[in-house]
C-alpha positions in Angstrom: -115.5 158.0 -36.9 -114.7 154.7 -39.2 -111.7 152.6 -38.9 -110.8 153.5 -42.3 -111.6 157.2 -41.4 -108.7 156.6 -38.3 -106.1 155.0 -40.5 -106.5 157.8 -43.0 -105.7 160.6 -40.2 -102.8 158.1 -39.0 -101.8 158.0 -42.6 -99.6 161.6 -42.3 -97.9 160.2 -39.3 -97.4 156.4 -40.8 -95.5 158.9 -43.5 -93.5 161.1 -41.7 -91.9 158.3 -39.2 -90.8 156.7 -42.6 -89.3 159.8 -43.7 -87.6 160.1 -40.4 -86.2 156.3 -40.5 -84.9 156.5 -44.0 -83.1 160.1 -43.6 -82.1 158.4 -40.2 -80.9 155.3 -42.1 -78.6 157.8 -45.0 -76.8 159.4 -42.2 -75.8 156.6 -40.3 -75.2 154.6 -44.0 -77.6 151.8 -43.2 -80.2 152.8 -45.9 -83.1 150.5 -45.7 -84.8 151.4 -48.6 -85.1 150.8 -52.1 -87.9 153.4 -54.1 -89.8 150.4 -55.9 -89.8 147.7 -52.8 -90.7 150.9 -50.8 -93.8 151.9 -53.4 -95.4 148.6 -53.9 -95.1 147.4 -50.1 -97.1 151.0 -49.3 -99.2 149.8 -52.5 -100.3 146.8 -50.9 -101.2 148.5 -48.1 -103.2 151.2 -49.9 -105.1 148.5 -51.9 -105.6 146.4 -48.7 -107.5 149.3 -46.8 -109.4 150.1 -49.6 -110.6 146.4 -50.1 -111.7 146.1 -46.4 -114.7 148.6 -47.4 -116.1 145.6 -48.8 -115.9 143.1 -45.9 -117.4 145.2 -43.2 -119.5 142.2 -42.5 -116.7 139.4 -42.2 -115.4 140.8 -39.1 -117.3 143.4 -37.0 -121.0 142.8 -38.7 -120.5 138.9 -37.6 -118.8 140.2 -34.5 -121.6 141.7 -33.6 -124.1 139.5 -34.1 -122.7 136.6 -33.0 -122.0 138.9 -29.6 -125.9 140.2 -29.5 -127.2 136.7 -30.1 -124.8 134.5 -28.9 -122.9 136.0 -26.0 -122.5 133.5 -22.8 -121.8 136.2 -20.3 -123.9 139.1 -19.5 -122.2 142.7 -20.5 -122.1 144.3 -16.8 -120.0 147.3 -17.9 -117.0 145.5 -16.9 -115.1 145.6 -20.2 -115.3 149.3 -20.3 -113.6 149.7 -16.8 -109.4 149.8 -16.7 -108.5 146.6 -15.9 -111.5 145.6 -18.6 -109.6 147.0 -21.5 -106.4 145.9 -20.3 -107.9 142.0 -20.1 -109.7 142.7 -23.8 -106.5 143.6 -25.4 -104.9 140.6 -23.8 -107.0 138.4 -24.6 -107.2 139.8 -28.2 -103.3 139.7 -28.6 -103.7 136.0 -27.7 -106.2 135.0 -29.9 -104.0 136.8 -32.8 -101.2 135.0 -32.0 -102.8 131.9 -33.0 -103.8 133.8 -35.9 -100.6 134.7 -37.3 -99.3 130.8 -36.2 -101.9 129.0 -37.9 -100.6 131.8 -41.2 -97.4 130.5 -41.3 -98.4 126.7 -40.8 -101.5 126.3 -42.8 -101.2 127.1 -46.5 -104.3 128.5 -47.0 -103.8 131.0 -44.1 -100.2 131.4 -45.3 -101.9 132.4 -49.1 -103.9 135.2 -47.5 -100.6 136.2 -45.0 -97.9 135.8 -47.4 -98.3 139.2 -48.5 -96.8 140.9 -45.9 -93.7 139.0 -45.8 -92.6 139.1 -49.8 -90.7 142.2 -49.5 -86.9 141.7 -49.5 -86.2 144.6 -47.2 -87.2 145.8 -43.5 -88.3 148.6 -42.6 -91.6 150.5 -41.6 -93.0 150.7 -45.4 -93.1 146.9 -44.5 -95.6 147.5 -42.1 -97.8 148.9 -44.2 -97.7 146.0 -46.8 -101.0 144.2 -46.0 -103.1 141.4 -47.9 -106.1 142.0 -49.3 -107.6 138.5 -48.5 -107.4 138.2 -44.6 -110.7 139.9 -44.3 -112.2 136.9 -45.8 -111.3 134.1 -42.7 -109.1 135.8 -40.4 -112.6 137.0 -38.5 -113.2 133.6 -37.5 -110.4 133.5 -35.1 -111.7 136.2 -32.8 -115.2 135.3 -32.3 -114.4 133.9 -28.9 -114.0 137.4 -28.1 -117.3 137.6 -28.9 -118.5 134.8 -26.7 -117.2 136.1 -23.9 -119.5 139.1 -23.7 -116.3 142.0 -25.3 -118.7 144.4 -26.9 -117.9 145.4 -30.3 -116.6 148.6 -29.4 -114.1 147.0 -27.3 -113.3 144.7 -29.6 -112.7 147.3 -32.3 -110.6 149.7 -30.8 -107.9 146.8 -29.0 -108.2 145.1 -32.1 -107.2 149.0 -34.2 -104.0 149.5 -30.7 -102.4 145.9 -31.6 -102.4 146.6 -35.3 -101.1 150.3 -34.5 -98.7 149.3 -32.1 -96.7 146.9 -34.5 -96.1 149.8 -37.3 -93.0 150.5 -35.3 -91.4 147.5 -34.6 -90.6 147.3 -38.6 -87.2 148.6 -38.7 -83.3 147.9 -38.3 -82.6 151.5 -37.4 -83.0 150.0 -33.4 -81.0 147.5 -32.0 -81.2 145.2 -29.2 -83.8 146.6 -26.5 -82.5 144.4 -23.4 -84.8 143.2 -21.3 -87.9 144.4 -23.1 -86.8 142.4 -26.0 -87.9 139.2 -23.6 -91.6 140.4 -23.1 -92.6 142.6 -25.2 -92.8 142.3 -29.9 -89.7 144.5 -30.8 -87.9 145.8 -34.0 -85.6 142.8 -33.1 -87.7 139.8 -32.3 -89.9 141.1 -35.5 -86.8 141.1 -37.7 -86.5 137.4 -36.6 -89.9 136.6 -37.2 -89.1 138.2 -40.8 -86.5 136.4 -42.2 -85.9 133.2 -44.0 -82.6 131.7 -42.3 -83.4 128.1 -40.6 -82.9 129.4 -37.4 -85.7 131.9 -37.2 -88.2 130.9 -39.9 -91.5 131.1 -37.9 -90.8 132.2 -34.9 -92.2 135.4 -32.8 -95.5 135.2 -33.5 -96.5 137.7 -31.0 -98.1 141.0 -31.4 -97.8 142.9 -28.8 -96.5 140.7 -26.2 -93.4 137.5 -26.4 -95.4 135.9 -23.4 -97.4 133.8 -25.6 -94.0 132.6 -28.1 -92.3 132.0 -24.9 -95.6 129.8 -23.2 -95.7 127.7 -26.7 -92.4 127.1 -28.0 -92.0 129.6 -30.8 -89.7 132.5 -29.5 -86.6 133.1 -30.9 -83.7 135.4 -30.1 -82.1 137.4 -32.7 -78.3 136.8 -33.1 -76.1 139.5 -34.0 -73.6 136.6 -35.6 -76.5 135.8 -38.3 -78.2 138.6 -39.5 -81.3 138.4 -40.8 -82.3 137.7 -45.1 -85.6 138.8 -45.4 -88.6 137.8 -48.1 -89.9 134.5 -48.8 -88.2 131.0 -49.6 -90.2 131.5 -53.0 -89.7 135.1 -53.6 -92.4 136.8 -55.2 -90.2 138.7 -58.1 -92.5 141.0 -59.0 -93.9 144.3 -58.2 -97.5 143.6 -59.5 -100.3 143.9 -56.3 -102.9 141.7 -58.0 -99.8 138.6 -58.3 -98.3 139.6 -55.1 -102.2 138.7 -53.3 -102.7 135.8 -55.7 -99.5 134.3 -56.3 -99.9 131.3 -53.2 -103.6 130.9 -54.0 -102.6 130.1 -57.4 -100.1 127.5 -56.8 -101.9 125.9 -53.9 -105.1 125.7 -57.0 -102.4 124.2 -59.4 -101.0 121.8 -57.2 -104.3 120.3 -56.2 -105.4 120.5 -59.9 -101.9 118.3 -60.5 -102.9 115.5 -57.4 -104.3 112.8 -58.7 -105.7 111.5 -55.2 -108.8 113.3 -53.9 -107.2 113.4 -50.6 -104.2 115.1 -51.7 -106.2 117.7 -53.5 -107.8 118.8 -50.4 -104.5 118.0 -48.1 -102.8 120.7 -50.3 -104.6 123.9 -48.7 -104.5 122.5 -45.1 -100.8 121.1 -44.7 -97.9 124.0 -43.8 -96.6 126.0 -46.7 -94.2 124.3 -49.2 -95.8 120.6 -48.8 -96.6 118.9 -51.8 -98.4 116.0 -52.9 -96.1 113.1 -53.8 -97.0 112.6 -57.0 -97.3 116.5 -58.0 -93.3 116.6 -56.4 -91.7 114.5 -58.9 -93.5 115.3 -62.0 -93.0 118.9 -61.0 -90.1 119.3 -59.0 -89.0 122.4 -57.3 -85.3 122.7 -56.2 -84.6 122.8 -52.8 -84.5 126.4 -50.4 -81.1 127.4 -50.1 -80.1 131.1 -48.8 -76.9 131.4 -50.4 -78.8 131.6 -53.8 -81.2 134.2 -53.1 -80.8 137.4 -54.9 -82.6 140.2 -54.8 -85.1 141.2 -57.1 -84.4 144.9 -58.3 -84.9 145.4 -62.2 -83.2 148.4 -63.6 -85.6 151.4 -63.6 -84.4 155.0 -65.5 -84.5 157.5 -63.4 -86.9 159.9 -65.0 -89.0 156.3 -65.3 -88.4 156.9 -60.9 -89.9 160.5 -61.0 -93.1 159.4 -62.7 -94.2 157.0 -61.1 -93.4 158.7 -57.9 -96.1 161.5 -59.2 -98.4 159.0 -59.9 -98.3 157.3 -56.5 -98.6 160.6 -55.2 -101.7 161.0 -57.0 -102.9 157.4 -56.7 -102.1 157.7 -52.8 -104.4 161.3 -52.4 -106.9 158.7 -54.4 -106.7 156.5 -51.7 -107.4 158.9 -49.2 -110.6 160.8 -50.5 -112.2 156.8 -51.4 -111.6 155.7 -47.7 -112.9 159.3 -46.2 -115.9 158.9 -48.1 -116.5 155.1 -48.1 -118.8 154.3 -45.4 -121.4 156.9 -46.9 -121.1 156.1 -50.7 -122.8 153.8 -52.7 -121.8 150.5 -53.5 -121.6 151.0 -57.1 -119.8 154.1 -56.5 -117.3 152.2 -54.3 -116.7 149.6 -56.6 -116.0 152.7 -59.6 -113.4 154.2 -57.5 -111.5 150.8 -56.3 -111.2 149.9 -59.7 -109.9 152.9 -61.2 -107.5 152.7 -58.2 -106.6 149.2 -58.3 -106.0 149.5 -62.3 -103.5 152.5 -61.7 -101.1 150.6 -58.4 -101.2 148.0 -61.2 -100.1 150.3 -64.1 -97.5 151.9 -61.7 -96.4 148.2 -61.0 -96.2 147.3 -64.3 -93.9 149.9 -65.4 -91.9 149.6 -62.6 -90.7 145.8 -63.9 -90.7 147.3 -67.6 -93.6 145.3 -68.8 -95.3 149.0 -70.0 -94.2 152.0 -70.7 -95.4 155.8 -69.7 -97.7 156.5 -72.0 -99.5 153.3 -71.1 -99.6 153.7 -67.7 -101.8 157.4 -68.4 -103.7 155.3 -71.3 -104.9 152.6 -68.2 -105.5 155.7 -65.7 -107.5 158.0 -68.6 -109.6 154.7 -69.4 -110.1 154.0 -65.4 -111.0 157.4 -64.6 -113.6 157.6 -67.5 -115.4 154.4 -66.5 -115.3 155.8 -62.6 -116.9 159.1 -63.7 -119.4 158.1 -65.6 -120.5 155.6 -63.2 -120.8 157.8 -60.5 -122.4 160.2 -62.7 -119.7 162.8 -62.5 -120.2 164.1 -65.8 -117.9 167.0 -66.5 -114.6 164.6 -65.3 -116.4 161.8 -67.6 -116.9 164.5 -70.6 -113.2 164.9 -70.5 -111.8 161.3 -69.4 -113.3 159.8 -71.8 -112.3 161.3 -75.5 -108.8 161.9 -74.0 -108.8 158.0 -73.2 -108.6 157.8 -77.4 -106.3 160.9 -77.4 -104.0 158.9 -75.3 -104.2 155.8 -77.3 -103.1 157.5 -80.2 -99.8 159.4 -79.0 -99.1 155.9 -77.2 -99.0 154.1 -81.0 -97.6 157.5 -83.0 -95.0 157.5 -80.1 -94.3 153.7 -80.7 -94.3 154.5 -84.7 -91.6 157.2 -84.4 -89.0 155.1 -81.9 -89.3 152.6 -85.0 -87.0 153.5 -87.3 -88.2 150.9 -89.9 -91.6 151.7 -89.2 -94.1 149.6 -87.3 -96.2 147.1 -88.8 -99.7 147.6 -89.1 -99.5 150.9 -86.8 -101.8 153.4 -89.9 -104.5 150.4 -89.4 -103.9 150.6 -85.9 -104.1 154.1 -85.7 -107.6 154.0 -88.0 -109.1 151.9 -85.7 -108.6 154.3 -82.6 -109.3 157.5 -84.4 -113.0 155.9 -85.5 -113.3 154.7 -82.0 -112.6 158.6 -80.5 -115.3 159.5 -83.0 -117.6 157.0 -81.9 -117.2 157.9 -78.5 -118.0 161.3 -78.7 -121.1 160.7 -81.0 -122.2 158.5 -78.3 -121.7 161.4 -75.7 -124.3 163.5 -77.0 -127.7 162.9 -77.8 -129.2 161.7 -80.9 -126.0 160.7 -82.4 -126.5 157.0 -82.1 -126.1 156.2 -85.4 -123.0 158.0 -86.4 -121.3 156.5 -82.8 -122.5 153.0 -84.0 -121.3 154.0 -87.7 -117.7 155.0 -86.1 -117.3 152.0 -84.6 -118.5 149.8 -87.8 -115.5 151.5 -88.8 -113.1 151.3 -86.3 -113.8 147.1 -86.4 -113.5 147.3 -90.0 -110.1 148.7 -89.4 -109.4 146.4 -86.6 -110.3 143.4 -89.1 -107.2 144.7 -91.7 -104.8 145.0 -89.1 -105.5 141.3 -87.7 -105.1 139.7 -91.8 -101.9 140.8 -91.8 -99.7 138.1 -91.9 -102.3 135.3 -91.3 -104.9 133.6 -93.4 -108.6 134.2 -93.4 -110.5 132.9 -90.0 -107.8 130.4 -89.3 -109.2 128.9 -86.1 -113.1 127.7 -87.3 -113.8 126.4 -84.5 -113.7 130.1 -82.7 -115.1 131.8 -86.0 -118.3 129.2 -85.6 -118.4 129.7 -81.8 -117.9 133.7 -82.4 -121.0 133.5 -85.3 -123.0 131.4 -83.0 -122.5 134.1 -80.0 -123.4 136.8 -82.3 -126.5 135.3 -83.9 -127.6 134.2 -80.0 -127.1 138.1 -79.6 -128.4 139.7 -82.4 -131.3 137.1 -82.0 -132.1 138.8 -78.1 -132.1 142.4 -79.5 -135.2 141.5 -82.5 -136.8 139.7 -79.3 -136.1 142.3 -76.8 -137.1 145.4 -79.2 -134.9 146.6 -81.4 -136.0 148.9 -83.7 -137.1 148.0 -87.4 -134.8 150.9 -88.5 -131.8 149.5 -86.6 -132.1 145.9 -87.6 -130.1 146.4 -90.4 -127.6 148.7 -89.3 -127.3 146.8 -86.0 -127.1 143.4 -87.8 -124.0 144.7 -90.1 -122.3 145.9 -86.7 -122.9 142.7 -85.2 -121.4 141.1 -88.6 -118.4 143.1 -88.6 -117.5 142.7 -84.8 -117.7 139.2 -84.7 -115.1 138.9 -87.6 -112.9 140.7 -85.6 -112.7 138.9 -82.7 -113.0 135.5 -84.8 -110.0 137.0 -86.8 -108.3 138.0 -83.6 -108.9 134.4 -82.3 -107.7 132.9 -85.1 -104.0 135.2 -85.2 -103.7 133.8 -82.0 -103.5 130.6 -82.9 -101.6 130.9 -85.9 -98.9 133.1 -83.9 -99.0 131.3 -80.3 -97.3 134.2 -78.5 -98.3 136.3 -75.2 -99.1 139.5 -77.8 -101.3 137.3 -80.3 -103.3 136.6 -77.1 -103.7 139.8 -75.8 -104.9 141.0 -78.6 -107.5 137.8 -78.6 -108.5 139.0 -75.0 -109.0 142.3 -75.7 -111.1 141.5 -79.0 -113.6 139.0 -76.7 -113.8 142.1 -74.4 -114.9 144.5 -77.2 -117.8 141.5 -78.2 -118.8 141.7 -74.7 -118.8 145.2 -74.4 -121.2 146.2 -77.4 -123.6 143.0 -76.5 -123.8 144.8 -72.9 -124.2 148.1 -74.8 -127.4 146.6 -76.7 -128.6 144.9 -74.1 -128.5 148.3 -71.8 -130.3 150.4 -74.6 -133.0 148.1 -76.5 -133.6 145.3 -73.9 -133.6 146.2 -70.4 -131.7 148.5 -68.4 -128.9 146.7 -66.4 -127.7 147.8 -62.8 -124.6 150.1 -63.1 -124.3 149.9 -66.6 -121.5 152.4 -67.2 -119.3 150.3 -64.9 -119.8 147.2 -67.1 -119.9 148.8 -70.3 -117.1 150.6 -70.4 -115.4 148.7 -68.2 -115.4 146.1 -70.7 -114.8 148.6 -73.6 -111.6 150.1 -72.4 -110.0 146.7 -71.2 -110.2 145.9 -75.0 -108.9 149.1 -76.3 -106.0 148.6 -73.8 -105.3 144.9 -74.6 -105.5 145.2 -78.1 -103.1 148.2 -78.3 -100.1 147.2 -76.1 -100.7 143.7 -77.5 -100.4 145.0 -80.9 -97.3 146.9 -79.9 -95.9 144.0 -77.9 -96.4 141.9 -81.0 -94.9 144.3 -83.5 -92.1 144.9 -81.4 -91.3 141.0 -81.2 -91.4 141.0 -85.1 -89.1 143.6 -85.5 -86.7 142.0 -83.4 -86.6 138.6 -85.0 -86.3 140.8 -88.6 -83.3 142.4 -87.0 -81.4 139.8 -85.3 -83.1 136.4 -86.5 -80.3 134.5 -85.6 -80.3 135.9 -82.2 -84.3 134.9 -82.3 -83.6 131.2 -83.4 -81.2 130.7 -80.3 -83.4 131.7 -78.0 -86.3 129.7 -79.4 -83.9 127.0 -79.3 -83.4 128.1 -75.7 -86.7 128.4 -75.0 -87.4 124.3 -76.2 
């Protein structure tokens, strides 16, 4: 049995003891938990088991050769003996304590680590928030285990009883454990090692045992007379999974952009969290850490808002489940399908969490995942419906949007052109010999796409895009008459490859007129679409290209997506500044 196969059979269990603690935590009126900080710490840990499939190699597969080729003591059977397992876990709980130091005292550790302390709250769905990056160097720090001669299977099952064992010290539902509390990780000393206050910011390290925060300075009592604030000194403020695993890679990468010394470039992924090159300091100051300021993040969600995504968790989690049963035996391709369709719907369910989309979005991002997934894994009767009601979606998300409008939304009947011609020209596409209606249907839907993006702007404002965008497509068009494209096509093909690249040069050039979020979106999503049909072409009158269907319409549907809620975002900003434009020129003003 896999590892992942074990922590989806512990996975009922991991469940049920959170039930327990927060019915445990409403009786005694000590509630713990809070439905979204709950959901995307369990998130985190869904989308860090499912990311491990792609790592074996990083930590057992170099375990185990390193261990075969380089091993300085002979295996005599010893490590499979009692006091053999007892001396492998030790030595592996000591070799993770300096593991889980060095992540709280060298940034670039503390980038991959910081994942599992951003949540402002403690209890056992904390456990279960995990980073998606440790595969990547924490192997390194075990491969004296290795060199010693502990076989891989060894290895593998102390290293699965430390991680199991410190599920249950996640909680404030138990108190002080006496004694035990000096030798042993417990909900008490992990609380400490939790929070942010001066007193016990890193400190007890440990992961099974205190003997190694005791030996080296870094064990800390909790104190009943401070209790504990939880998070990070920068708090994360967000419930988005992909931010929450890149947010400290990302300011590490900006603040070594910022240093103008070499040194200090390199200095910033090596020193402890929070250090800062001189010169990057003043120019970009931060203000100081100081507890009594920090406040918790918790934007107001609607209760039926709640109930929905709690279904689609549900549905994401069961998603989970099957992808990690089935992992080790798939193929790559298909494992890369299903973790993207995953990872796009924890995002979605993130996302309209903080209010940043709404419901019908959400099921327009899953529709569009799921489609890609099927057809890439060839499950056709899931793709033949997934992938017209991806369009049908679309549609009821901007007829929705049109109705809460009372004065109408701008350029929604173009809007709602474009997608109808792109739901015909998806289901030409799905049956054969209906090429050139699908490509006709899309000629169209561009055509439509071109209208809606003139509205308020001139003509191909940017040039320097609507040359770059012409030389792209002539480079294109050029590769299709080289590779084999049909005399019959030429035309046809040529007028399509006109007609797209005005739309995304159009697109381009909105978003620089307009210089918003929306405008650029909307850019985004129109590059996307260029990308998409060129990989289209490419796939059907060049040469066939490995897991097509992923890249195709993986492409496609990120522009359909982008340039609908970026058209709605957009149209919904207008409409507000029509409505209240005083209220819009102070917070410009504001905004300068």
């Amino acid at each position: 049995m896999s590892p992942s196969q074990i922590i989806v059979l512990a996975t009922p269990v991991f469940l049920a003891l959170i039930a327990i603690e927060f019915v445990v935590g409403l009786r005694r009126g000590r509630n713990t938990y809070r439905f979204d900080d709950a959901l995307s710490s369990i998130s985190l840990g869904m989308l860090s088991q499912a990311s491990v499939v792609f790592v074996p190699l990083l930590k057992i597969g170099i375990y185990t050769a390193v261990f075969s080729q380089l091993s300085l003591l002979p295996d005599t059977g010893f490590w499979t003996t009692v006091p053999g397992w007892l001396l492998a876990l030790l030595f592996y709980d000591f070799l993770y304590y300096w593991n889980h130091r060095l992540g709280h005292t060298v940034g670039l550790f503390w980038a991959a680590h910081v994942v599992h302390h951003q949540s402002q709250d403690y209890n056992l769905s904390t456990a279960l928030r995990q980073p998606s990056s440790y595969p990547l160097l924490g192997w390194v720090f075990y491969l004296p285990m290795a060199l010693a001669g502990v076989p891989p299977l060894v290895f593998a099952v102390v290293a699965l009883i430390d991680l199991l064992y410190q599920f249950w010290i996640h909680t404030e539902q138990i108190g002080s454990l006496g004694r035990f509390d000096r030798w042993f990780a417990s909900p008490s000393n992990h609380r400490v090692h939790h929070a942010v206050n001066d007193r016990y910011v890193d400190k007890n390290y440990g992961g099974i045992l205190m003997l190694w925060d005791h030996l080296f300075g870094s064990f800390e009592p909790e104190d009943p007379r401070e209790p504990c604030v939880y998070g990070t000194r920068s708090p994360l403020n967000s419930w988005d999974p992909l931010w929450a695993n890149a947010e400290v890679y990302w300011a590490l990468a900006r603040d070594s952009w910022r240093a103008e010394n070499w040194a200090d470039k390199l200095r910033v992924w090596f020193k402890p969290p929070g250090w800062r090159p001189a010169d990057v300091a003043a120019a970009f100051p931060k203000p100081p850490f100081d507890i009594t300021t920090q406040r918790t993040y918790a934007p107001p969600v609607a209760r039926t808002v709640m109930w929905f995504a709690a279904l689609q968790f549900v549905l994401l989690l069961g998603g989970v489940v099957a992808f990690l049963w089935r992992a080790d035996t798939a193929a790559l391709s298909h494992n890369l399908a299903w973790f993207t369709a995953l990872l796009a719907g924890l995002w979605a369910v993130g996302a309209l969490l903080q209010g940043r989309i709404t419901r019908g979005e959400v099921l327009l991002i899953e529709c569009a995942a799921l489609s890609m997934a099927s057809a890439t894994t060839g499950w056709t009767a899931a793709h033949l419906v997934f992938k017209p009601l991806t369009m049908v979606v679309a549609l009821a998300v901007v007829f929705a949007a049109k109705r809460s409008c009372a004065d109408g939304l701008r350029g929604a009947p173009w809007l709602l052109a474009a997608l109808a011609a792109s739901l015909a020209g998806d289901v030409f596409l799905m049956l054969d010999g209906l090429f050139i209606p699908g490509l006709a249907a899309f000629l169209l839907a561009h055509i439509a796409y071109i209208a809606l993006f003139r509205q308020g702007v001139p003509w191909l404002a940017n040039r320097s895009a609507a040359w770059g965008v012409a030389a792209v497509g002539l480079g294109m068009y050029a590769v299709l008459w080289s590779g084999g494209l049909p005399p019959g096509l030429r035309g046809p093909v040529a007028a399509y490859v006109l007609a797209i690249g005005l739309m995304a040069a159009q697109a381009l050039g909105r978003a620089s007129v307009q210089r918003d979020g929306p405008s650029m979106v909307v850019a985004a999503g129109a590059a996307c679409f260029m990308l998409s049909d060129a990989l289209l072409a490419i796939n059907r009158f060049v040469s066939p290209l490995p897991m097509s269907a992923f890249w195709v319409l993986g492409s496609y549907y990120a522009a359909q997506c982008l340039m609908v809620m970026g058209v709605l975002r957009g149209a919904a900003i207008a409409l507000k500044a029509h409505r209240y434009p005083r209220l819009r020129a102070q917070e410009r003003h504001s905004d300068a």
